[in-house]
GUROVO-534720 format. One record per residue (C-alpha): residue in one letter; x, y, z. Coordinates in pm, whole numbers, padded with zeros to 5 digits, always signed. Layout:
N
AXYZ...
This chain:
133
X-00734-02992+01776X-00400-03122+01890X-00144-02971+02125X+00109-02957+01837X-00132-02784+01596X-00280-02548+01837X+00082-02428+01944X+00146-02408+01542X-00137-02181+01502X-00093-01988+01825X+00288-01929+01690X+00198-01851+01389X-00071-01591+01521X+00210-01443+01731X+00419-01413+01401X+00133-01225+01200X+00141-01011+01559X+00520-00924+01510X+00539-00891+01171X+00200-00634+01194X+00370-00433+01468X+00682-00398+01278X+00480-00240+00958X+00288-00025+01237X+00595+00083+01382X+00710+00176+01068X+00382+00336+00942X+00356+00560+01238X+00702+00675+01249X+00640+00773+00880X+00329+00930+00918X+00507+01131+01259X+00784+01310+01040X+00560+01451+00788X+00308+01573+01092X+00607+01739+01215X+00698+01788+00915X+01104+01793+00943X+01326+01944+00659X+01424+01668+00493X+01067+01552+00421X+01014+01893+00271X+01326+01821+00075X+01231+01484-00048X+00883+01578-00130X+01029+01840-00358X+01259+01632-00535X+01021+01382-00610X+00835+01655-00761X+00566+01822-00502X+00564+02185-00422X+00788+02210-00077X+00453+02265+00162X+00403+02172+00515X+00034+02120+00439X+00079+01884+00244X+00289+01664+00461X+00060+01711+00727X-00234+01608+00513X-00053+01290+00418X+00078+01244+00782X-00310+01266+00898X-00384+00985+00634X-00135+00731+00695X-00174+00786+01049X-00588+00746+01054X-00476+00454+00806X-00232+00306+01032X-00458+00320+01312X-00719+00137+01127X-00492-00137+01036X-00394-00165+01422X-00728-00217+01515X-00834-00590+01478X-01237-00507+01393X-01098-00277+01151X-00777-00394+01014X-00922-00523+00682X-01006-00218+00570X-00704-00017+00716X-00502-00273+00506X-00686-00182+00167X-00660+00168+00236X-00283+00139+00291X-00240-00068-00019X-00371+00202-00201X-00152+00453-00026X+00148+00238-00100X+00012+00239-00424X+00051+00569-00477X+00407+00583-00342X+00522+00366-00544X+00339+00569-00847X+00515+00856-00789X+00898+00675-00674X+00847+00504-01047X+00727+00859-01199X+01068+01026-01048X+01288+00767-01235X+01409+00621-00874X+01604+00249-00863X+01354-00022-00861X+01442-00251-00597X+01503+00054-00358X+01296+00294-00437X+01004+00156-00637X+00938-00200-00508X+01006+00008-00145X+00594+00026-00076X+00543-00353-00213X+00797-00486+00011X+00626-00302+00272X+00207-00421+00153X+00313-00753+00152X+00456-00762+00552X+00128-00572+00615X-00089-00821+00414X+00113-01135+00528X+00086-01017+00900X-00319-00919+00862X-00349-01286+00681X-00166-01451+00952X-00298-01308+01280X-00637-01298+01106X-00801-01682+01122X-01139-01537+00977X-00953-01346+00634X-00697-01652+00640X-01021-01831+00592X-01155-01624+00309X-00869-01642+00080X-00730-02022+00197X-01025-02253+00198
């Protein structure tokens, strides 16, 4: 391999790194407000029609977090990344069941799979390989 294409893969490694932690980031700051869970998760939950309980935003907390922490894990990140595309999934279920705006609301949880997916796919030579050959 040349110099030129083993710094191109090494930056674009480093870009599937970044983009990853960003969704991580994100992930685990979501899944720390409903552990907590603050009022205005309570207040959002409601309004997207769920009974106002702390339970339940500490069971969903406890998922995306165990989720997240999968996907942060190299061994395991392929199946951390299904199981938060079927999380997302069901966010953007229940954004589209509330009547929310689509590009905000709705497509919210796509915009966020494919950074996750596009960061897994490019810090991952071995998937990369599986779905590019």
């Amino acid at each position: 391999m040349s110099i030129e294409a083993q710094a191109s893969t090494s930056g674009i490694i480093w870009i599937g790194r970044i983009l990853s932690g960003l969704v991580v980031a994100f992930l685990l700051f979501d899944a720390a407000i409903k552990l907590v869970p603050i009022q205005p998760v309570t207040d959002a939950m409601q309004e997207l029609g769920f009974i106002s309980s702390t339970q339940l935003a500490r069971g969903l907390g406890i998922l995306l977090l165990v989720c997240t922490i999968l996907y942060a894990i190299p061994k395991t990140s392929p199946l951390g990344a299904l199981l938060l595309t079927g999380y997302l999934g069901g966010a953007i279920a229940v954004q589209l069941r509330a009547g929310n705006p689509l590009f905000s609301h709705i497509l919210f949880g796509c915009y966020v799979g494919i950074a996750l997916w596009a960061g897994l796919l490019f810090r991952n030579r071995r998937l990369k390989s599986l779905f590019f050959t």
